[in-house]
DRENTIPA-767043 format. One line per field, with one value per residue (C-alpha): residue in one letter; chain; z, y, x. Coordinates in steps of 0.02 Angstrom, whole numbers, always signed. Example, Ala and Ser with C-alpha at 12.3 -4.5 7.8 and 13.67 -1.06 7.14 Angstrom:
DRENTIPA-767043
residu	c(A, S)
chaine	c(A, A)
up	c(+390, +357)
north	c(-225, -53)
east	c(+615, +684)
end
This chain:
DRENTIPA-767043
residu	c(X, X, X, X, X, X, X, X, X, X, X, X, X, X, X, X, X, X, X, X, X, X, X, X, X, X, X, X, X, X, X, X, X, X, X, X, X, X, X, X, X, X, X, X, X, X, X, X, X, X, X, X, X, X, X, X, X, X, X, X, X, X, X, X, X, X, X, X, X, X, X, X, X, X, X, X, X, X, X, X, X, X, X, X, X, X, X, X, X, X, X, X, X, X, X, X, X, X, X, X, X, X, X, X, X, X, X, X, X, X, X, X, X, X, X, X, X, X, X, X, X, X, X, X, X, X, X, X, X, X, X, X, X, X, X, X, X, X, X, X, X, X, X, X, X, X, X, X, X, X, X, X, X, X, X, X, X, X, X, X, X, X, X, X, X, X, X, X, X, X, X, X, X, X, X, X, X, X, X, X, X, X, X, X, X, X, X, X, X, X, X, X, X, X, X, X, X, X, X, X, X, X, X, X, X, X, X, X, X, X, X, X, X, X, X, X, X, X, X, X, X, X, X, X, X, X, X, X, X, X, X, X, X, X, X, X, X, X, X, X, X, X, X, X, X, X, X, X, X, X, X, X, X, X, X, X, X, X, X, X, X, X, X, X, X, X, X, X, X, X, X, X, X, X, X, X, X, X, X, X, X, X, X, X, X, X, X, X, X, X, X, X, X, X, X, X, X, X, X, X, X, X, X, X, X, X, X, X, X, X, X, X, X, X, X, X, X, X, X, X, X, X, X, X, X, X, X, X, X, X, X, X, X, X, X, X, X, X, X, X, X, X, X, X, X, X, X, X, X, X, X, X, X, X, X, X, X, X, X, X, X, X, X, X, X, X, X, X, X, X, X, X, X, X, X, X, X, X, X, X, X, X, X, X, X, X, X, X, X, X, X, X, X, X, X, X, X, X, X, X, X, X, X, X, X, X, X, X, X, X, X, X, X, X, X, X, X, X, X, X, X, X, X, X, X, X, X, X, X, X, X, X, X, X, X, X, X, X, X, X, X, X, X, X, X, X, X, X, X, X, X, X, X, X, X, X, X, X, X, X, X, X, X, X, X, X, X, X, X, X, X, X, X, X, X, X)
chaine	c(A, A, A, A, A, A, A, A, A, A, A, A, A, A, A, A, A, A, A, A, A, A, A, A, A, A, A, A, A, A, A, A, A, A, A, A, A, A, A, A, A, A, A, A, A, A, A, A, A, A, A, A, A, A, A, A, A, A, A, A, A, A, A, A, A, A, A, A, A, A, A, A, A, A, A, A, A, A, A, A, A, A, A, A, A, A, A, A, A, A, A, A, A, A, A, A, A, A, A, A, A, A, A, A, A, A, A, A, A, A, A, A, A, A, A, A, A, A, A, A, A, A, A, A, A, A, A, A, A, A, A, A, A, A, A, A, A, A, A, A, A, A, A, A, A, A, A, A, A, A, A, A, A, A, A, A, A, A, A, A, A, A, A, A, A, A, A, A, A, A, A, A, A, A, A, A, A, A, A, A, A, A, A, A, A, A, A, A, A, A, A, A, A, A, A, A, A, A, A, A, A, A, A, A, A, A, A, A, A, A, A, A, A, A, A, A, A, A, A, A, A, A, A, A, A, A, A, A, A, A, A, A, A, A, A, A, A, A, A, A, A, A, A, A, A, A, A, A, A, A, A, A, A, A, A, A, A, A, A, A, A, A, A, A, A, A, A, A, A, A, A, A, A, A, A, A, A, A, A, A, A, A, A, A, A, A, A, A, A, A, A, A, A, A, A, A, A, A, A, A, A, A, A, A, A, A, A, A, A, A, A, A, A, A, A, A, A, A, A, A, A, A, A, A, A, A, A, A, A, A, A, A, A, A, A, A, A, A, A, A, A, A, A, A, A, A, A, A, A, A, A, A, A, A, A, A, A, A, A, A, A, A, A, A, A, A, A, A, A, A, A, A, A, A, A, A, A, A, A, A, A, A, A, A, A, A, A, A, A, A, A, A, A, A, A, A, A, A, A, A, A, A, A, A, A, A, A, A, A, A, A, A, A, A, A, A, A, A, A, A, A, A, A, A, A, A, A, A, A, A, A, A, A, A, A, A, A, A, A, A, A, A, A, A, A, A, A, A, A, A, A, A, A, A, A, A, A, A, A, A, A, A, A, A, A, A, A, A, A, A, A, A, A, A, A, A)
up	c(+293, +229, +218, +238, +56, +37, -94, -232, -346, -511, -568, -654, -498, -392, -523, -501, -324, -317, -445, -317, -186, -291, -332, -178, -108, -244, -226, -52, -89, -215, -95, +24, -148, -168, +6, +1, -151, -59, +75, -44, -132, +19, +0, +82, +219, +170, +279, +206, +286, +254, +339, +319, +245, +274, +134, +43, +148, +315, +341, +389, +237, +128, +175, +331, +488, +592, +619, +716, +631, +658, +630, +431, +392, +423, +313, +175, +198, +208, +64, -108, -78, -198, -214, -332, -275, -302, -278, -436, -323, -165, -46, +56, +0, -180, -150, -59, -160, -310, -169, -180, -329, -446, -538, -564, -478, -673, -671, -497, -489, -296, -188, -27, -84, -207, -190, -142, -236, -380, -324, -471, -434, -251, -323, -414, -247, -180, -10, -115, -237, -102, +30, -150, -149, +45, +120, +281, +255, +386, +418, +574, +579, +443, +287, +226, +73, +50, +20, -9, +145, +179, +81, +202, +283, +137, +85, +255, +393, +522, +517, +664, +596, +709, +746, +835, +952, +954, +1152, +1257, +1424, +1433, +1607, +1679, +1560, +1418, +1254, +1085, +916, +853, +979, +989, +799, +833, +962, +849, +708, +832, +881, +739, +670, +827, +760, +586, +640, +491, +358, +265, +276, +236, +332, +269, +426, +416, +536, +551, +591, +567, +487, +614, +698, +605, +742, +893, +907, +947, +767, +807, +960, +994, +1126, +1268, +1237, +1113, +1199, +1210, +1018, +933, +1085, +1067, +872, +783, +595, +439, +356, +165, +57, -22, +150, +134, +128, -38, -133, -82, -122, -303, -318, -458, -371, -420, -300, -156, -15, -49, +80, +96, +155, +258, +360, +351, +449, +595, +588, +504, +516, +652, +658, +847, +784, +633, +729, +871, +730, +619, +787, +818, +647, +671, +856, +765, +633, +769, +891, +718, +702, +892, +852, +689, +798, +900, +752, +677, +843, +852, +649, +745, +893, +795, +696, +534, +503, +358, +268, +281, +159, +218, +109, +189, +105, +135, +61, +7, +18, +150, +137, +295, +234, +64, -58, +76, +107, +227, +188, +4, -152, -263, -387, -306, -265, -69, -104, -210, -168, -43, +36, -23, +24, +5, +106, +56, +166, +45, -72, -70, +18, -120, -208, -91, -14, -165, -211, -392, -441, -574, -546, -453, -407, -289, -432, -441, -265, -294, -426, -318, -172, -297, -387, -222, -190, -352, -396, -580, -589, -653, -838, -778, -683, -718, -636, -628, -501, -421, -397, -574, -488, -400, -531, -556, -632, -775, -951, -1026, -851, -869, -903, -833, -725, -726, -611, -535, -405, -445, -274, -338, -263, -162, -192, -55, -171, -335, -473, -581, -657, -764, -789, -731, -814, -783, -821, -834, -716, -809, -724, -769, -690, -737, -679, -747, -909, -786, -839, -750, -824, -698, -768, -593, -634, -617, -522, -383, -283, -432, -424, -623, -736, -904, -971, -956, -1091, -1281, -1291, -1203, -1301, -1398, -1235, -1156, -1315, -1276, -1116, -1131, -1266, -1193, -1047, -1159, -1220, -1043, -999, -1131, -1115, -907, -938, -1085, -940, -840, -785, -796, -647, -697)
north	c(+4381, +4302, +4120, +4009, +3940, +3793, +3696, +3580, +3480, +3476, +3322, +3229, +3231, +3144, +3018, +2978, +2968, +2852, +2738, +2739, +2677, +2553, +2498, +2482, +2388, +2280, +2241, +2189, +2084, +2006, +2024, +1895, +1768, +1744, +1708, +1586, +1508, +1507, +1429, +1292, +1248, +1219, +1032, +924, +791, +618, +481, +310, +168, -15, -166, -352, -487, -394, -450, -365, -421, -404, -216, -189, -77, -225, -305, -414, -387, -474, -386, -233, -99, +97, +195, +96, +98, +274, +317, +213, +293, +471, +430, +343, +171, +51, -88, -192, -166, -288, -323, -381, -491, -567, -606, -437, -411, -405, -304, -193, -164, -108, -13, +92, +68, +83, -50, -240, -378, -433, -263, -222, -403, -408, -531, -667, -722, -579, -463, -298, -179, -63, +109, +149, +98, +171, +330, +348, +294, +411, +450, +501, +617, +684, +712, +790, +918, +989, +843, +795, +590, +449, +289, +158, -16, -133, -107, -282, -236, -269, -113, -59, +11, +190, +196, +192, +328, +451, +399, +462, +612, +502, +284, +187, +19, -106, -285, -462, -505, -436, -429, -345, -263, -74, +22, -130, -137, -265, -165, -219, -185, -105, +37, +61, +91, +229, +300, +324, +378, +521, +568, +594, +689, +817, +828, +889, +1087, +1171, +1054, +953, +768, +587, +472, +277, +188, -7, -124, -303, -326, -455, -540, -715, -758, -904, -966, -963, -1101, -966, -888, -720, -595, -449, -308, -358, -196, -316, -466, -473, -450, -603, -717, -767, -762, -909, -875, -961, -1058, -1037, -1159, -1212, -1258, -1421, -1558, -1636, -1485, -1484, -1697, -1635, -1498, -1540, -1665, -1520, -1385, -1490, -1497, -1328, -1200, -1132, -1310, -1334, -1175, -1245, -1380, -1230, -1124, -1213, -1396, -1414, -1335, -1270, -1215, -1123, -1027, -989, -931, -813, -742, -710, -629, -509, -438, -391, -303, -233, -201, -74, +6, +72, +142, +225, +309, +377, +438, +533, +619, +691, +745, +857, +900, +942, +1084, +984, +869, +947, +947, +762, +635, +452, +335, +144, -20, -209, -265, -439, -529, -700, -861, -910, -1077, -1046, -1210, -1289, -1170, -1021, -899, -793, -824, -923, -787, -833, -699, -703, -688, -537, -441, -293, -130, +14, +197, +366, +480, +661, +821, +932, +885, +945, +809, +783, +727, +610, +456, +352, +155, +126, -22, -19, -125, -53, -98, -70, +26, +149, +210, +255, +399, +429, +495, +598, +665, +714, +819, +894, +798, +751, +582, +474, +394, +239, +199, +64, +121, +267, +398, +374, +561, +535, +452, +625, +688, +532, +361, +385, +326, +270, +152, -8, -157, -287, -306, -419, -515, -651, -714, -753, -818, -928, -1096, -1135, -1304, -1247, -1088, -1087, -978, -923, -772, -728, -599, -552, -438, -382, -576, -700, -750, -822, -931, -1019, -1100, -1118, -1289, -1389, -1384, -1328, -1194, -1107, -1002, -929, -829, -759, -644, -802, -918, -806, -918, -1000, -1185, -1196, -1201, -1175, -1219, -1395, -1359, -1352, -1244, -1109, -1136, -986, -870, -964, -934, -757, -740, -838, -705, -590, -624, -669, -472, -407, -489, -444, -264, -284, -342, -226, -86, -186, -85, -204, -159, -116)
east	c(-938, -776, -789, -614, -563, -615, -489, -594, -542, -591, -705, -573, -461, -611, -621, -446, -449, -593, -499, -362, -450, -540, -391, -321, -452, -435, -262, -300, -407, -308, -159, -286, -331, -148, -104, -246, -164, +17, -64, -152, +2, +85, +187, +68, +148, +148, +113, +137, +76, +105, +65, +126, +16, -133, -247, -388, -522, -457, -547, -722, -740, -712, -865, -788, -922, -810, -642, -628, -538, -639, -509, -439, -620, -658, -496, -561, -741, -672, -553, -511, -550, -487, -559, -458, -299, -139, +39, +122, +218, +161, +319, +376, +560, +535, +351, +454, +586, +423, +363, +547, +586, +407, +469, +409, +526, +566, +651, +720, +772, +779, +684, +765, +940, +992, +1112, +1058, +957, +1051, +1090, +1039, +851, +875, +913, +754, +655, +521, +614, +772, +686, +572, +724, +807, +676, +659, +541, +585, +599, +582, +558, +479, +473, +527, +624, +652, +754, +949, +1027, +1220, +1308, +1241, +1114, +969, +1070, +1059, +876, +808, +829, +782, +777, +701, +711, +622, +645, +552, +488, +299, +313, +439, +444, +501, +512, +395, +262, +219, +228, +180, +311, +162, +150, +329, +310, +178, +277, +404, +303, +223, +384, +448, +287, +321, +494, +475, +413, +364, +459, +345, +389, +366, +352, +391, +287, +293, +222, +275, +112, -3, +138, +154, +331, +357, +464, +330, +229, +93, +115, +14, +46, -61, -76, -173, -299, -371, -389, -569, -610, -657, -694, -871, -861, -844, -746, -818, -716, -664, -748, -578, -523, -620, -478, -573, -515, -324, -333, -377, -255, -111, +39, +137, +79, +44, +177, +239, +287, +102, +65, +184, +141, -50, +27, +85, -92, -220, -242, -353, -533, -486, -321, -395, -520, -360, -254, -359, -420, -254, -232, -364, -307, -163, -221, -360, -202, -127, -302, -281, -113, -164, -289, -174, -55, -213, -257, -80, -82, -245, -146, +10, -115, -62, -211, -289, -120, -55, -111, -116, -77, -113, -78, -30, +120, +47, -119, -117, -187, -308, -328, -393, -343, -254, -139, -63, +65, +41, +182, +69, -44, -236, -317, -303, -122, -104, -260, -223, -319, -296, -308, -278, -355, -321, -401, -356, -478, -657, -801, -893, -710, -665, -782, -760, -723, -639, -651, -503, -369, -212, -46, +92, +190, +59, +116, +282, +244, +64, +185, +300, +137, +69, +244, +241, +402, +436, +399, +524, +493, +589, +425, +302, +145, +40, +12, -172, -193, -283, -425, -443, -588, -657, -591, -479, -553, -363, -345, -245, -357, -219, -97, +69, +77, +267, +347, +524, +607, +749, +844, +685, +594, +458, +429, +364, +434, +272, +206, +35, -104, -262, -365, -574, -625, -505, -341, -199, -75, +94, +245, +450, +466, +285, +164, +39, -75, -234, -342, -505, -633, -628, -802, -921, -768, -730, -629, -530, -561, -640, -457, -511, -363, -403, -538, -498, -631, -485, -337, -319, -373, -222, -113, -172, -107, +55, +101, +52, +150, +306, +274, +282, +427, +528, +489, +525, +690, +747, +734, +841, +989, +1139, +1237, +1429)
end
């Protein structure tokens, strides 16, 4: 019987072929690890949210059992929570213009009454360097920074800049400036299609119209918060502390606006009631932003950054308002809240002390954009591993409104212990060791005991500002 021919090859061609497909399974597979990597270095969207005079402890997270805010907390429990977080100075425009800029207000040298900020600085902002490099940039709500003509034009794609009152009727209905803010902010998050973006979103929000006798307006979704709760008062508040205060910062604007929210006990509980729907009233429309990040299919990519611009007075000393460097004034929340990064990464509270300058290069770092060395912070993505050993122990810390007898002009330092406090226009000096003196009312610097700790921090100070002002650019 003849058999067909069967062809074989020899053993060294079988080798080869089963090398082949081993390596072409392997190549696959390595074909599927680098997709996965092209899909993890995809730019992340950027979602920066600030809010006006929404101070540190105005956020369940922060320990406060009385204001309603789900949706901020779960972002700061899902996220990096900082819990030391501060403006370097605590009046919106110039905060504002750090926020831009990454610079102190000693530098940028913009607050009320200046001219407008340098190009120079506006050209190193974070929307200008991220548009530069293929982000999709906007911006809701307010801006509250003096610019040249046209340049809030070329810094963003798309600018919905927002205005008073809290309360106006559209197509029938009542409708609070803080949903028409998230309704624009949705919008334009629908808009952007497969261009990652950033989005500048600032509410006016909880920030009071100063000309309403009512002071705080809220949507009426949030009426019913608060009613049957009666708010503790700060111990500062008592009127024997503001009688003992130095002649020299009484009857200053943060009195006078006492006067407006504070100086009755009905009108105190009225007003920070007031304050909270507000901030309770942004909550709900941050809500609604994150569902449509999950509707959109992009949740998982977007970091949220959310911030206040300046801490707030509610009554503290005396006073309302912020501009003075206590600690209700300059203390803010702080988050970041980043998907991309493993569970077990994420859910943390730092307690190191940051600053509104270390969000300008935190949004560049985040969008792999060289970071400026013009800068004066540091980008928080280094807290991503775990708190940095090298961190800052201090921060700077002025307020440099001029032409204003209501205002102060001071600056100083506060470090892990002590606060350090000084003014243009007086001798006065404060020194806090806020660890043990948490609400500031023990000045050291009365005691001999402190003078070289104050001689510390005035030089130190007189160091700081030098260096601030050497980066000054000197406009032409």
């Amino acid at each position: 019987m003849t058999y067909p021919k069967i062809s074989c090859l020899p053993f060294p061609s079988i080798a080869w072929l089963l090398m082949f497909i081993l390596f072409s399974q392997w190549s696959i597979q390595q074909k599927g690890i680098v997709d996965e990597k092209i899909g993890d270095d995809k730019k992340p969207n950027i979602i920066f949210i600030l809010t006006d005079d929404q101070r540190w402890d105005a956020l369940g997270f922060a320990g406060n059992d009385i204001i309603h805010t789900p949706t901020m907390d779960k972002l700061a429990s899902e996220g990096l929570y900082f819990a030391n977080a501060f403006v370097t100075t605590p009046i919106c425009a110039a905060s504002r213009a750090s926020l831009f800029s990454g610079l102190y207000e000693r530098t940028h040298d913009f607050t009320f009454g200046k001219p407008p900020l340098q190009d120079s600085y506006m050209a190193n902002s974070y929307p200008n360097l991220l548009k530069k490099d293929g982000y999709r940039t906007g911006f809701v709500g307010k801006f509250g920074v003096k610019v040249s003509e046209g340049m809030e034009d070329s810094l963003f794609h798309r600018m919905d800049k927002t205005f008073w009152p809290y309360l106006k009727e559209v197509e029938g209905k009542e409708v609070h400036l803080a949903d028409t803010n998230g309704d624009l902010a949705i919008d334009f998050i629908r808009s952007s299609g497969d261009q990652p973006f950033c989005l500048s979103l600032s509410f006016w929000s909880p920030h009071a119209d100063d000309g309403a006798e009512e002071q705080y307006f809220w949507a009426d979704y949030t009426d019913h918060l608060y009613r049957d709760t009666e708010i503790p008062v700060p111990e500062t508040a008592d009127p024997s502390f503001y009688a003992n205060i130095p002649e020299f910062l009484k009857n200053r604007m943060t009195r006078e606006r006492w006067h407006w929210r504070f100086d009755t006990p009905e009108k105190y509980q009225e007003m920070v009631k007031g304050y909270y729907r507000m901030i309770s009233t942004v909550d709900s429309v941050l809500s609604r932003i994150r569902v449509s990040l999950e509707e959109e299919g992009i949740a998982d990519n977007t970091v949220i950054i959310f911030m206040g611009d300046n801490g707030y007075f509610l009554g503290e000393r005396g006073y309302a308002g912020k501009w003075l460097l206590y600690e209700p004034s300059i203390r803010v929340p702080l988050v970041i809240y980043d998907p991309r990064q493993p569970e077990n990464r994420r859910k943390k509270t730092y307690s190191q002390m940051v600053s509104n300058v270390d969000v300008t290069p935190t949004i560049l770092s985040l969008a792999g954009v060289k970071i400026p060395d013009s800068y004066a912070g540091r980008s928080l993505t280094d807290f991503y591993e775990e708190a940095p050993r090298d961190w800052r122990v201090g921060i700077f810390l002025e307020h440099r409104l001029e032409n204003n007898e209501k205002l102060l002009k001071t600056e100083g330092y506060r470090d892990d212990e002590y606060k350090f406090i000084r003014y243009d226009d007086s001798d006065l000096i404060e020194l806090y060791h806020h660890k043990t003196d948490f609400n500031e009312v023990n000045n050291l610097a009365l005691n001999n005991k402190y003078i070289e700790k104050v001689k510390y921090y005035s030089d130190k100070c007189d160091s700081i500002i030098h260096d601030l002002l050497q980066q000054r650019v000197i406009n032409q």
